[in-house]
C-alpha positions as a Markdown table, in Angstrom:
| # | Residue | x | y | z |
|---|---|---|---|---|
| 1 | Unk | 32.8 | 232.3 | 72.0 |
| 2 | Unk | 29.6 | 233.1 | 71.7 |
| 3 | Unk | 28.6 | 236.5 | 72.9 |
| 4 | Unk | 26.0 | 235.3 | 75.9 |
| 5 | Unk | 28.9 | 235.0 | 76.1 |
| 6 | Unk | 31.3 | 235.7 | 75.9 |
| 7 | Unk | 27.8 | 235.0 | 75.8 |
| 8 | Unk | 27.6 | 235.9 | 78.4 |
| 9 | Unk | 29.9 | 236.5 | 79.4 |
| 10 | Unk | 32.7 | 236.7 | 79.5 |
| 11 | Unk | 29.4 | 236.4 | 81.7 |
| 12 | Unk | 27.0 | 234.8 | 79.1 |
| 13 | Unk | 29.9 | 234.6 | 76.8 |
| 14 | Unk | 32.1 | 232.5 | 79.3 |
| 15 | Unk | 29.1 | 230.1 | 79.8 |
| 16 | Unk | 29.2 | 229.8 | 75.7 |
| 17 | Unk | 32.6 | 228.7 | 76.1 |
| 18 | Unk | 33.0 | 226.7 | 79.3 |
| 19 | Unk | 29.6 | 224.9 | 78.9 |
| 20 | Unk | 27.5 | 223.8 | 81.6 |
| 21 | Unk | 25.3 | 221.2 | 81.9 |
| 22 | Unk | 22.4 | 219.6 | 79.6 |
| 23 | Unk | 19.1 | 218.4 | 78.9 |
| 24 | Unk | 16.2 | 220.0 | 79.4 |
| 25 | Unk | 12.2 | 219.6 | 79.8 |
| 26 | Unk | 10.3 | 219.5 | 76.5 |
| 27 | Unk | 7.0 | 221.3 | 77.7 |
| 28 | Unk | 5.7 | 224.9 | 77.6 |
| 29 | Unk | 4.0 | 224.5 | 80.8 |
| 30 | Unk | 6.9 | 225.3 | 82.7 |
| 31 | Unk | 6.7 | 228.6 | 82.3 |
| 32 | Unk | 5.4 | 231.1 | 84.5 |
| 33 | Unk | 1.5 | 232.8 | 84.0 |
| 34 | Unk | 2.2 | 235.1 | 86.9 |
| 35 | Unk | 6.0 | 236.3 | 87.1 |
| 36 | Unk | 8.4 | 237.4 | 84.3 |
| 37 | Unk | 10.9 | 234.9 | 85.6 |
| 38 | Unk | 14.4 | 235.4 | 85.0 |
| 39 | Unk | 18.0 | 233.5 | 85.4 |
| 40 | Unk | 20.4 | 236.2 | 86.1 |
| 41 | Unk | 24.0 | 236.6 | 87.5 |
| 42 | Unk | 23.8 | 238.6 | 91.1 |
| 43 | Unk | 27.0 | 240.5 | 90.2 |
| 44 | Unk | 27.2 | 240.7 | 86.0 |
| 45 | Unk | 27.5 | 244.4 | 86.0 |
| 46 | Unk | 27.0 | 245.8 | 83.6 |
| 47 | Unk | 25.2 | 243.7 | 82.8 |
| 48 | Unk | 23.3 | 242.4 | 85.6 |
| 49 | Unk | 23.3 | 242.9 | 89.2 |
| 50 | Unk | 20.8 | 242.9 | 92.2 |
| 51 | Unk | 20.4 | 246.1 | 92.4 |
| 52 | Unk | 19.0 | 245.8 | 89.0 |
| 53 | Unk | 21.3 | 248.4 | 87.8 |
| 54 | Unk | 22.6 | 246.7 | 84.4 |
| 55 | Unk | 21.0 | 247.3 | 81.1 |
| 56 | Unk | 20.4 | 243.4 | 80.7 |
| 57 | Unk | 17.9 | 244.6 | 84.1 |
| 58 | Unk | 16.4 | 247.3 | 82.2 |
| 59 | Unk | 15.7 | 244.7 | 79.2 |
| 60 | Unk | 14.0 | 242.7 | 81.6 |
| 61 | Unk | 11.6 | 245.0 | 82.6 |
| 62 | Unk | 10.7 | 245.8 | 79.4 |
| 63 | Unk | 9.7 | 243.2 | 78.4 |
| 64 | Unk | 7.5 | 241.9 | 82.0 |
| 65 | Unk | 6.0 | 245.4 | 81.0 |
| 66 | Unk | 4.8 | 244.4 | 77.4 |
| 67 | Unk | 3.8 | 240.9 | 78.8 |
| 68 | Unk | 2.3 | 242.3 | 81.9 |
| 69 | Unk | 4.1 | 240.6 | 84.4 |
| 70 | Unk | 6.1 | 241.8 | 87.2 |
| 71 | Unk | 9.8 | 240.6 | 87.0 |
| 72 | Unk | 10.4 | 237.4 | 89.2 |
| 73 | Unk | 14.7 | 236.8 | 89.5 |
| 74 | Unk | 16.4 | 233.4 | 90.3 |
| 75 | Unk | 20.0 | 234.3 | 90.6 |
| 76 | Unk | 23.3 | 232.5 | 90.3 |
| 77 | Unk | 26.8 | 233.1 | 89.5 |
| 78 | Unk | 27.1 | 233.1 | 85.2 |
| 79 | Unk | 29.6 | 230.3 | 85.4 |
| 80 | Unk | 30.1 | 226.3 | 84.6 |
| 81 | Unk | 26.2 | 225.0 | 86.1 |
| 82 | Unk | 24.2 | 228.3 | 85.6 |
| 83 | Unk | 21.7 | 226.7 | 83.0 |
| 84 | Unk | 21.6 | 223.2 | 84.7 |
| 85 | Unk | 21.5 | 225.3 | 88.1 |
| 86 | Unk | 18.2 | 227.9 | 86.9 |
| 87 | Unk | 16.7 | 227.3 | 83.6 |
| 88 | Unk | 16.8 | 223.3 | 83.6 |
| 89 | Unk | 15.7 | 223.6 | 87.1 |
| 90 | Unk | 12.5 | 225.4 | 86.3 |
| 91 | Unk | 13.5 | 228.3 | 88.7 |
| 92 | Unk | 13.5 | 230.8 | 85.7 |
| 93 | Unk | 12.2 | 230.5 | 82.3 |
| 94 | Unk | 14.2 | 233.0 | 80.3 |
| 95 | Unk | 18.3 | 234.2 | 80.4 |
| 96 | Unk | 18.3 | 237.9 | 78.7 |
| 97 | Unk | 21.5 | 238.0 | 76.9 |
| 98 | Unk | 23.1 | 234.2 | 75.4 |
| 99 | Unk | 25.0 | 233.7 | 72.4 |
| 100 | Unk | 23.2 | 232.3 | 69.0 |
| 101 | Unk | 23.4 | 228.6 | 68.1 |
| 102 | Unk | 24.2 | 227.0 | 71.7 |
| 103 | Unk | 22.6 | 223.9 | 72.6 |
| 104 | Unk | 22.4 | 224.7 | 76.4 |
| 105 | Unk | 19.2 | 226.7 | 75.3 |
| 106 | Unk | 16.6 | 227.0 | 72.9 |
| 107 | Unk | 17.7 | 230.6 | 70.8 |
| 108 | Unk | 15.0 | 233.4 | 70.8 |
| 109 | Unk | 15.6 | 235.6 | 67.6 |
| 110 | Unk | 18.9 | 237.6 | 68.1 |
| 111 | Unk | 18.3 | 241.4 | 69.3 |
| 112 | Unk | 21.8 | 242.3 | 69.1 |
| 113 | Unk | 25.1 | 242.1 | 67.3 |
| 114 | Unk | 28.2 | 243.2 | 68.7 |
| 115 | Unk | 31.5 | 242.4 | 68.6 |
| 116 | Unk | 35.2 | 242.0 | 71.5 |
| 117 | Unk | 36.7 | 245.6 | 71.6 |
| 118 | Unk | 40.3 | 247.2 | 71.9 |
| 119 | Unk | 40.0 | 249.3 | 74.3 |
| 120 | Unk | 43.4 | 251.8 | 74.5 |
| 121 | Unk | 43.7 | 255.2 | 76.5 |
| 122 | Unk | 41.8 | 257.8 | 74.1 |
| 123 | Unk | 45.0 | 260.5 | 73.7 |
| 124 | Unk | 47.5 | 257.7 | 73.4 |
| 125 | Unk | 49.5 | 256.5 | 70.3 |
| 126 | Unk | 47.4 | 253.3 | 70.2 |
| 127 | Unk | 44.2 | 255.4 | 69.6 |
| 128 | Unk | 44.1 | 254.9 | 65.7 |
| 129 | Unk | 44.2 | 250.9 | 65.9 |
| 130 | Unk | 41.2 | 249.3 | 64.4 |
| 131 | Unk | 42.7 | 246.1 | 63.9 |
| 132 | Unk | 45.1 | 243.3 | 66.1 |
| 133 | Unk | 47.1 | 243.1 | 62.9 |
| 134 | Unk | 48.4 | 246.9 | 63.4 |
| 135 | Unk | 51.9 | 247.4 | 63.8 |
| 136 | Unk | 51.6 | 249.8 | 66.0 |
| 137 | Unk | 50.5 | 247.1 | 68.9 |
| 138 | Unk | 54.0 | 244.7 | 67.9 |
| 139 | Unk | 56.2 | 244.6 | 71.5 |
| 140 | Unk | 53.0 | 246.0 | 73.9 |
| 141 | Unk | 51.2 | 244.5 | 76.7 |
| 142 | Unk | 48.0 | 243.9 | 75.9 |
| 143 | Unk | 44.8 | 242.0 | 78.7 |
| 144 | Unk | 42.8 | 239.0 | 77.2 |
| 145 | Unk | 40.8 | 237.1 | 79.2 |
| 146 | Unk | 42.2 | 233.4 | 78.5 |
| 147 | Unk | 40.4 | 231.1 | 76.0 |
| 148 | Unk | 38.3 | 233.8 | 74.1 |
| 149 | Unk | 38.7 | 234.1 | 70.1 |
| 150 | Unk | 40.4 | 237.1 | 70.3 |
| 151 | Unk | 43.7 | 235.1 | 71.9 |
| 152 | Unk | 43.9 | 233.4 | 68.4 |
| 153 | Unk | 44.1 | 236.6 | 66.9 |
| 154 | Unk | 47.1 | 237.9 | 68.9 |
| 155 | Unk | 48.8 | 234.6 | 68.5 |
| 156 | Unk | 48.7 | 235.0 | 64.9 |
| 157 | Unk | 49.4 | 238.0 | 65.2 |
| 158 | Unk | 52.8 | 237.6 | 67.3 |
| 159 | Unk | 51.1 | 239.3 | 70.4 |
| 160 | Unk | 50.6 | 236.3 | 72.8 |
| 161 | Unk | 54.1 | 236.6 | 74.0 |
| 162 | Unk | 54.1 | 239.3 | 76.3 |
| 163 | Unk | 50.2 | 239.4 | 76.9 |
| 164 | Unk | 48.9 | 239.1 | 80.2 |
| 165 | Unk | 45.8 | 237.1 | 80.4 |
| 166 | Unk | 43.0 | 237.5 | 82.9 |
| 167 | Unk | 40.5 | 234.3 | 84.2 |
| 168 | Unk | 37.4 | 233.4 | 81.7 |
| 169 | Unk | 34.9 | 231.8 | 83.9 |
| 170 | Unk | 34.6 | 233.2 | 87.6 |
| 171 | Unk | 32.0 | 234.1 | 89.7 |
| 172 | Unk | 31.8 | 238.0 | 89.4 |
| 173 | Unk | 30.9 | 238.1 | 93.1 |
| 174 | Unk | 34.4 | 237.6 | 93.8 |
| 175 | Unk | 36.7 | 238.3 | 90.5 |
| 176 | Unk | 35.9 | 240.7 | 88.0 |
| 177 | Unk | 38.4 | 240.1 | 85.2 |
| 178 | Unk | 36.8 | 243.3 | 83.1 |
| 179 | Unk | 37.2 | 245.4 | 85.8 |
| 180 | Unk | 41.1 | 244.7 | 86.7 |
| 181 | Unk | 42.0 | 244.5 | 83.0 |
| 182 | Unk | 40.8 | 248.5 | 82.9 |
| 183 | Unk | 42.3 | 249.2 | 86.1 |
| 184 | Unk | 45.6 | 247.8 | 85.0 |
| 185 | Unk | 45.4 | 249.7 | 81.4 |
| 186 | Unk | 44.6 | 253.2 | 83.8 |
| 187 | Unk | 47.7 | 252.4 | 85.7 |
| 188 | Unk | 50.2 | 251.4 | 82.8 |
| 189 | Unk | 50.1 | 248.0 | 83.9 |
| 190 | Unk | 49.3 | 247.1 | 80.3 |
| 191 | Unk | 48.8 | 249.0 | 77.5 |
| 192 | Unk | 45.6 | 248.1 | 76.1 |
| 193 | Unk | 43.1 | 245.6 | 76.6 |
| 194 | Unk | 40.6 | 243.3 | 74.5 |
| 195 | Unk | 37.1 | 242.7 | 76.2 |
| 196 | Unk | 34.1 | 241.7 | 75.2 |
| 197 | Unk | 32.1 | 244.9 | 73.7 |
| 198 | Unk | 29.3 | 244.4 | 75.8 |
| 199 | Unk | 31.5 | 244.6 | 78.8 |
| 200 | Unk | 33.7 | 247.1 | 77.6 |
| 201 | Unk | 31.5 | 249.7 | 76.1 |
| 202 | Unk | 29.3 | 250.3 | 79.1 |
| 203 | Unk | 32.5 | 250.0 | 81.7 |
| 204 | Unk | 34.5 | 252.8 | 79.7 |
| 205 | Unk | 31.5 | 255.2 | 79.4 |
| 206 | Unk | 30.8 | 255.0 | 82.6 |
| 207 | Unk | 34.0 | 254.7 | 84.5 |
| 208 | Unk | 36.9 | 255.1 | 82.4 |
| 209 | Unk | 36.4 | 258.6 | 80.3 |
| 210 | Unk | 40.0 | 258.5 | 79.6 |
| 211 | Unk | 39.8 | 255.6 | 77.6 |
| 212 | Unk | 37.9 | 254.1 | 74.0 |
| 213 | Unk | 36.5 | 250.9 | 73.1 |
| 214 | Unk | 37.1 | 250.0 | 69.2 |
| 215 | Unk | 34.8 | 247.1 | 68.3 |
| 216 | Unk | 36.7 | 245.0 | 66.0 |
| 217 | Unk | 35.1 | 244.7 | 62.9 |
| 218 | Unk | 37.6 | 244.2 | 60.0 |
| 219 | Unk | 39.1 | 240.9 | 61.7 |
| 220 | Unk | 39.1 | 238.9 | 58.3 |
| 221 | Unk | 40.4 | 235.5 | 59.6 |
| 222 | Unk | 38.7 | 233.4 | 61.8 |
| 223 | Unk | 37.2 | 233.2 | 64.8 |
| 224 | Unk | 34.8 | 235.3 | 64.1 |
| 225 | Unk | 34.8 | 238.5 | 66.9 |
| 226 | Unk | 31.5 | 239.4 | 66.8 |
| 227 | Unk | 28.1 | 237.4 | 67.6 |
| 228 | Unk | 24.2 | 237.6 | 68.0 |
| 229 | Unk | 22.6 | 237.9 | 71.3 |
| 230 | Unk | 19.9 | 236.6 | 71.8 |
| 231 | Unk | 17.2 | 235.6 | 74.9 |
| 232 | Unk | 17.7 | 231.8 | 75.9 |
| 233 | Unk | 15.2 | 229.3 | 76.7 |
| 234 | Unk | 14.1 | 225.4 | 77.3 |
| 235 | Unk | 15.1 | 223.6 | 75.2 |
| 236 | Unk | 11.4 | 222.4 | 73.1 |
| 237 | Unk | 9.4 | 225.6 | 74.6 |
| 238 | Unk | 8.6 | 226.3 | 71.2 |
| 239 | Unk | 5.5 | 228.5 | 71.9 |
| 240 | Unk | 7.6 | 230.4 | 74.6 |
| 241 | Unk | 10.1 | 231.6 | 72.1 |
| 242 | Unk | 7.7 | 232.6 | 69.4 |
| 243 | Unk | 6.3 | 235.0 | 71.9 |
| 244 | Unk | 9.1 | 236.4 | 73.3 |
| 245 | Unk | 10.8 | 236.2 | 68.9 |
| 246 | Unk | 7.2 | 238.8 | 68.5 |
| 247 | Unk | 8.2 | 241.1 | 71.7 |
| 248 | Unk | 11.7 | 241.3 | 69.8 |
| 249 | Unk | 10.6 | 242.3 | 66.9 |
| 250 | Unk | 8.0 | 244.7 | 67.5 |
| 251 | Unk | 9.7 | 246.3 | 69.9 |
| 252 | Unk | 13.6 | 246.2 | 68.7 |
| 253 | Unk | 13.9 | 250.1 | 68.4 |
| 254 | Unk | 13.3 | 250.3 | 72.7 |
| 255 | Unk | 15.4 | 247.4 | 73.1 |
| 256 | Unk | 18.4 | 249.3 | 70.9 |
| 257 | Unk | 17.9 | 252.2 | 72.9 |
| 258 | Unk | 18.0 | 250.5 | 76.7 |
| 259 | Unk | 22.0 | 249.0 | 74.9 |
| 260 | Unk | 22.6 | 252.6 | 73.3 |
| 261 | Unk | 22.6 | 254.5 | 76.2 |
| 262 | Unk | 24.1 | 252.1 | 78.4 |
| 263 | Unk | 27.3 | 252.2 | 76.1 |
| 264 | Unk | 27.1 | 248.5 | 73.9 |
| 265 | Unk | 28.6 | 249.3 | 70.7 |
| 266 | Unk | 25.8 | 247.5 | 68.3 |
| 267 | Unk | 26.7 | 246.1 | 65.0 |
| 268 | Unk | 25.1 | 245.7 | 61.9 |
| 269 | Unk | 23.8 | 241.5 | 61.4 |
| 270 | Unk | 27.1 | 240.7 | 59.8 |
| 271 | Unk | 29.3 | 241.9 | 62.1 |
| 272 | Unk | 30.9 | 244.4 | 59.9 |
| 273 | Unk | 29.8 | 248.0 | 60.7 |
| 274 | Unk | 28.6 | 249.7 | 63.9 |
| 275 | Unk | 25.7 | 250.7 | 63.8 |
| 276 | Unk | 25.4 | 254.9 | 64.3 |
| 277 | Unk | 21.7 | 255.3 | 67.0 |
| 278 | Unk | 23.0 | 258.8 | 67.6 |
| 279 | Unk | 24.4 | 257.7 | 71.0 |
Protein backbone atom coordinates (compact mmCIF):
# COMPACT_ATOMS: atom_id res chain seq x y z
CA UNK A 1 0.00 0.00 0.00
CA UNK A 2 0.60 3.24 -0.30
CA UNK A 3 0.45 5.24 2.87
CA UNK A 4 -2.61 7.79 1.78
CA UNK A 5 -3.04 4.95 2.44
CA UNK A 6 -2.71 2.80 3.73
CA UNK A 7 -2.65 5.94 2.02
CA UNK A 8 -4.85 6.75 3.49
CA UNK A 9 -5.79 4.81 4.99
CA UNK A 10 -5.89 2.18 5.98
CA UNK A 11 -7.99 5.51 5.38
CA UNK A 12 -5.91 7.11 2.44
CA UNK A 13 -3.83 4.02 2.55
CA UNK A 14 -6.94 1.66 1.92
CA UNK A 15 -7.98 3.95 -1.13
CA UNK A 16 -4.16 3.25 -2.42
CA UNK A 17 -4.97 -0.27 -2.30
CA UNK A 18 -8.62 -0.76 -3.24
CA UNK A 19 -8.63 1.91 -5.95
CA UNK A 20 -11.45 3.94 -6.87
CA UNK A 21 -12.44 5.41 -9.82
CA UNK A 22 -10.55 7.49 -12.71
CA UNK A 23 -10.07 10.26 -14.96
CA UNK A 24 -10.02 13.55 -14.19
CA UNK A 25 -10.31 17.35 -15.57
CA UNK A 26 -7.10 18.70 -17.11
CA UNK A 27 -7.64 22.51 -16.13
CA UNK A 28 -6.39 24.65 -13.14
CA UNK A 29 -9.52 26.54 -13.16
CA UNK A 30 -11.26 24.25 -11.06
CA UNK A 31 -9.92 25.20 -8.24
CA UNK A 32 -11.19 27.40 -5.74
CA UNK A 33 -10.11 31.57 -5.45
CA UNK A 34 -12.20 31.87 -2.30
CA UNK A 35 -12.18 28.57 -0.09
CA UNK A 36 -9.33 26.19 0.88
CA UNK A 37 -11.36 23.33 -0.33
CA UNK A 38 -10.81 19.96 0.92
CA UNK A 39 -11.86 16.15 0.35
CA UNK A 40 -11.85 14.58 3.72
CA UNK A 41 -13.24 11.44 5.43
CA UNK A 42 -16.11 12.60 8.24
CA UNK A 43 -14.87 9.94 10.71
CA UNK A 44 -10.77 9.29 9.83
CA UNK A 45 -9.74 9.93 13.27
CA UNK A 46 -6.98 10.55 13.82
CA UNK A 47 -6.81 11.62 11.08
CA UNK A 48 -9.76 13.39 10.09
CA UNK A 49 -13.08 13.98 11.50
CA UNK A 50 -15.81 16.74 11.57
CA UNK A 51 -15.05 18.03 14.52
CA UNK A 52 -11.81 18.88 12.88
CA UNK A 53 -10.01 17.20 15.60
CA UNK A 54 -7.35 15.14 13.56
CA UNK A 55 -3.91 16.37 12.75
CA UNK A 56 -4.69 15.84 8.89
CA UNK A 57 -7.48 19.02 10.14
CA UNK A 58 -4.77 20.89 11.71
CA UNK A 59 -2.60 20.57 8.33
CA UNK A 60 -5.42 21.94 6.61
CA UNK A 61 -5.63 24.94 8.30
CA UNK A 62 -2.32 25.68 8.00
CA UNK A 63 -2.05 25.77 5.01
CA UNK A 64 -5.82 27.98 4.14
CA UNK A 65 -3.79 30.18 6.66
CA UNK A 66 -0.54 30.66 4.41
CA UNK A 67 -2.90 30.86 1.33
CA UNK A 68 -5.42 33.09 3.01
CA UNK A 69 -8.29 31.16 2.63
CA UNK A 70 -10.71 29.94 5.06
CA UNK A 71 -11.09 26.05 4.93
CA UNK A 72 -14.05 24.88 2.79
CA UNK A 73 -14.71 20.59 3.49
CA UNK A 74 -16.50 18.24 1.10
CA UNK A 75 -16.75 15.07 3.08
CA UNK A 76 -17.07 11.34 2.24
CA UNK A 77 -16.32 8.12 3.57
CA UNK A 78 -12.24 7.26 2.56
CA UNK A 79 -13.32 4.18 0.79
CA UNK A 80 -13.70 2.50 -3.03
CA UNK A 81 -15.35 6.10 -4.96
CA UNK A 82 -13.85 8.80 -2.63
CA UNK A 83 -11.75 10.46 -5.42
CA UNK A 84 -14.36 9.90 -8.29
CA UNK A 85 -17.02 10.90 -5.48
CA UNK A 86 -14.93 14.64 -4.31
CA UNK A 87 -11.91 15.49 -6.18
CA UNK A 88 -13.04 14.37 -9.91
CA UNK A 89 -16.30 15.90 -8.93
CA UNK A 90 -14.91 19.29 -8.43
CA UNK A 91 -16.36 19.45 -4.83
CA UNK A 92 -12.76 19.77 -3.32
CA UNK A 93 -9.58 20.51 -4.94
CA UNK A 94 -7.05 19.05 -2.54
CA UNK A 95 -6.97 15.45 -0.28
CA UNK A 96 -4.26 16.14 2.69
CA UNK A 97 -2.64 12.96 3.26
CA UNK A 98 -2.29 10.19 -0.16
CA UNK A 99 0.27 7.87 -0.87
CA UNK A 100 3.20 8.82 -3.61
CA UNK A 101 3.02 7.57 -7.22
CA UNK A 102 -0.95 6.76 -7.48
CA UNK A 103 -2.63 7.60 -10.51
CA UNK A 104 -5.97 8.51 -8.87
CA UNK A 105 -4.23 11.96 -8.21
CA UNK A 106 -1.73 14.19 -9.38
CA UNK A 107 1.21 13.90 -6.32
CA UNK A 108 2.19 17.20 -4.51
CA UNK A 109 5.79 16.79 -3.15
CA UNK A 110 5.74 14.24 -0.22
CA UNK A 111 5.81 16.01 3.42
CA UNK A 112 6.09 12.79 5.24
CA UNK A 113 7.58 9.38 5.57
CA UNK A 114 6.44 6.95 7.81
CA UNK A 115 6.19 3.49 8.03
CA UNK A 116 3.15 0.25 9.43
CA UNK A 117 3.99 -0.28 13.20
CA UNK A 118 4.05 -3.20 15.83
CA UNK A 119 2.32 -2.09 18.27
CA UNK A 120 2.79 -4.61 21.65
CA UNK A 121 1.79 -3.78 25.34
CA UNK A 122 4.89 -1.63 26.60
CA UNK A 123 6.01 -3.98 29.91
CA UNK A 124 5.39 -7.16 27.98
CA UNK A 125 7.85 -9.77 26.56
CA UNK A 126 7.18 -8.59 23.01
CA UNK A 127 8.46 -5.07 23.89
CA UNK A 128 12.04 -5.57 22.38
CA UNK A 129 10.69 -6.67 18.76
CA UNK A 130 11.81 -4.48 15.97
CA UNK A 131 11.26 -6.81 13.39
CA UNK A 132 8.25 -9.54 12.05
CA UNK A 133 11.16 -11.86 11.63
CA UNK A 134 11.73 -12.07 15.59
CA UNK A 135 11.42 -15.24 17.16
CA UNK A 136 10.01 -14.11 19.90
CA UNK A 137 6.49 -13.40 17.91
CA UNK A 138 6.59 -17.50 16.38
CA UNK A 139 2.99 -19.18 17.86
CA UNK A 140 1.30 -15.46 18.88
CA UNK A 141 -1.73 -13.81 17.75
CA UNK A 142 -1.02 -10.93 16.05
CA UNK A 143 -4.10 -8.09 14.16
CA UNK A 144 -3.46 -7.19 10.36
CA UNK A 145 -5.86 -5.54 8.56
CA UNK A 146 -6.32 -7.93 5.44
CA UNK A 147 -4.55 -7.07 2.15
CA UNK A 148 -1.80 -4.62 3.50
CA UNK A 149 2.02 -5.33 2.82
CA UNK A 150 2.68 -6.21 6.13
CA UNK A 151 0.44 -9.65 5.61
CA UNK A 152 3.31 -10.75 3.22
CA UNK A 153 5.62 -10.29 5.88
CA UNK A 154 3.97 -12.56 8.45
CA UNK A 155 3.28 -15.08 5.71
CA UNK A 156 6.93 -15.30 5.12
CA UNK A 157 7.44 -15.21 8.23
CA UNK A 158 5.21 -18.31 9.32
CA UNK A 159 2.80 -15.88 11.22
CA UNK A 160 -0.33 -15.87 8.96
CA UNK A 161 -1.55 -18.99 10.61
CA UNK A 162 -3.03 -17.97 13.71
CA UNK A 163 -3.34 -14.12 12.81
CA UNK A 164 -6.56 -12.62 12.99
CA UNK A 165 -7.25 -10.15 10.32
CA UNK A 166 -9.41 -7.05 10.53
CA UNK A 167 -11.40 -5.33 7.21
CA UNK A 168 -9.15 -2.96 4.81
CA UNK A 169 -11.61 -0.69 3.27
CA UNK A 170 -14.76 0.36 5.42
CA UNK A 171 -16.40 3.42 6.06
CA UNK A 172 -15.00 4.62 9.57
CA UNK A 173 -18.47 5.92 10.37
CA UNK A 174 -19.48 2.52 11.03
CA UNK A 175 -16.17 0.15 11.50
CA UNK A 176 -13.02 1.22 12.79
CA UNK A 177 -10.64 -1.70 12.25
CA UNK A 178 -7.70 0.47 14.14
CA UNK A 179 -9.67 0.89 16.92
CA UNK A 180 -10.88 -2.88 17.66
CA UNK A 181 -7.43 -4.27 16.78
CA UNK A 182 -6.08 -2.01 20.02
CA UNK A 183 -9.05 -2.91 21.99
CA UNK A 184 -8.52 -6.60 21.35
CA UNK A 185 -4.57 -6.32 22.13
CA UNK A 186 -5.83 -4.27 25.71
CA UNK A 187 -7.99 -7.24 26.39
CA UNK A 188 -5.58 -10.22 25.45
CA UNK A 189 -7.61 -10.89 22.58
CA UNK A 190 -4.37 -10.81 20.51
CA UNK A 191 -1.10 -10.22 21.43
CA UNK A 192 0.07 -7.57 19.25
CA UNK A 193 -1.03 -5.74 16.41
CA UNK A 194 0.46 -4.23 13.00
CA UNK A 195 -1.19 -0.81 11.91
CA UNK A 196 -0.46 1.67 9.83
CA UNK A 197 1.96 4.20 11.87
CA UNK A 198 -0.07 7.04 11.09
CA UNK A 199 -3.00 5.35 12.67
CA UNK A 200 -1.15 3.73 15.31
CA UNK A 201 1.08 6.32 16.70
CA UNK A 202 -1.46 8.94 17.37
CA UNK A 203 -4.22 6.17 18.76
CA UNK A 204 -1.57 4.72 21.35
CA UNK A 205 -0.48 8.24 22.62
CA UNK A 206 -3.59 9.23 23.07
CA UNK A 207 -5.54 6.33 24.24
CA UNK A 208 -3.59 3.41 24.87
CA UNK A 209 -0.53 4.54 27.43
CA UNK A 210 -0.06 0.95 28.13
CA UNK A 211 1.06 0.19 24.91
CA UNK A 212 4.16 1.12 22.06
CA UNK A 213 4.15 1.51 18.43
CA UNK A 214 7.62 0.27 16.75
CA UNK A 215 7.69 1.55 13.17
CA UNK A 216 9.17 -1.13 11.18
CA UNK A 217 12.18 -0.03 9.58
CA UNK A 218 14.70 -2.87 9.13
CA UNK A 219 12.05 -5.03 6.93
CA UNK A 220 14.70 -5.90 4.17
CA UNK A 221 12.42 -7.93 1.77
CA UNK A 222 9.80 -6.55 -0.07
CA UNK A 223 6.97 -4.81 0.16
CA UNK A 224 8.34 -2.05 1.23
CA UNK A 225 6.59 -0.85 4.89
CA UNK A 226 7.01 2.50 4.79
CA UNK A 227 5.84 5.34 2.18
CA UNK A 228 5.67 9.16 1.30
CA UNK A 229 2.61 11.18 1.95
CA UNK A 230 1.88 13.48 0.15
CA UNK A 231 -1.24 16.14 -0.74
CA UNK A 232 -3.30 14.82 -3.78
CA UNK A 233 -4.73 16.59 -6.64
CA UNK A 234 -6.36 16.75 -10.34
CA UNK A 235 -4.91 15.05 -12.30
CA UNK A 236 -3.04 17.97 -15.02
CA UNK A 237 -3.45 20.92 -12.25
CA UNK A 238 0.01 21.49 -12.70
CA UNK A 239 0.11 25.10 -11.43
CA UNK A 240 -2.05 24.00 -8.33
CA UNK A 241 0.55 21.57 -7.20
CA UNK A 242 3.54 23.84 -7.69
CA UNK A 243 1.92 26.12 -5.20
CA UNK A 244 0.88 23.95 -2.71
CA UNK A 245 4.96 21.74 -3.59
CA UNK A 246 6.27 25.79 -2.38
CA UNK A 247 3.78 25.81 0.90
CA UNK A 248 5.58 22.34 1.59
CA UNK A 249 8.67 23.31 1.45
CA UNK A 250 8.87 26.52 3.08
CA UNK A 251 6.92 25.55 5.60
CA UNK A 252 7.96 21.69 6.34
CA UNK A 253 9.32 22.41 9.90
CA UNK A 254 5.28 23.56 11.11
CA UNK A 255 3.97 20.79 9.14
CA UNK A 256 6.53 18.18 11.10
CA UNK A 257 5.45 19.66 14.27
CA UNK A 258 1.33 19.57 13.72
CA UNK A 259 2.46 15.10 12.94
CA UNK A 260 5.01 15.29 16.05
CA UNK A 261 2.74 16.20 18.53
CA UNK A 262 -0.06 14.32 17.35
CA UNK A 263 1.97 11.06 17.78
CA UNK A 264 3.05 10.00 13.74
CA UNK A 265 6.32 8.34 14.02
CA UNK A 266 8.20 10.30 10.93
CA UNK A 267 10.88 8.67 9.01
CA UNK A 268 13.82 9.76 7.42
CA UNK A 269 13.14 9.83 3.04
CA UNK A 270 14.34 6.27 2.82
CA UNK A 271 12.35 4.76 5.16
CA UNK A 272 15.09 3.57 7.33
CA UNK A 273 15.40 5.71 10.56
CA UNK A 274 12.92 7.69 12.57
CA UNK A 275 13.38 10.70 12.67
CA UNK A 276 14.15 12.18 16.59
CA UNK A 277 11.84 16.14 16.61
CA UNK A 278 12.17 15.84 20.33
CA UNK A 279 8.62 14.66 20.68
Amino acid sequence: MAPSGLRRTLAALALVLAGAGSGFAQTSDLVSKNHFRVCADPANYPMSDREGRGYENRLAELFAEKLGLPVQYSWYPMATGFIRNTLKANKCDVVIGYAQGHELVLNTNHYMTSAFALVVPEGGDLAGVTELSDPALKGRRIGIIAGSPPATHMARNGLIGKAKAYNLVVDRRFESPATDMLEDLKSGEIDAAILWGPLAGPLVRESYPGMKATPLVKEALPPRLFFRITMGVRQGEKVWQRKLNSLIRRNQGEINAILAEAGVPLLNDMGTDVLDLGN
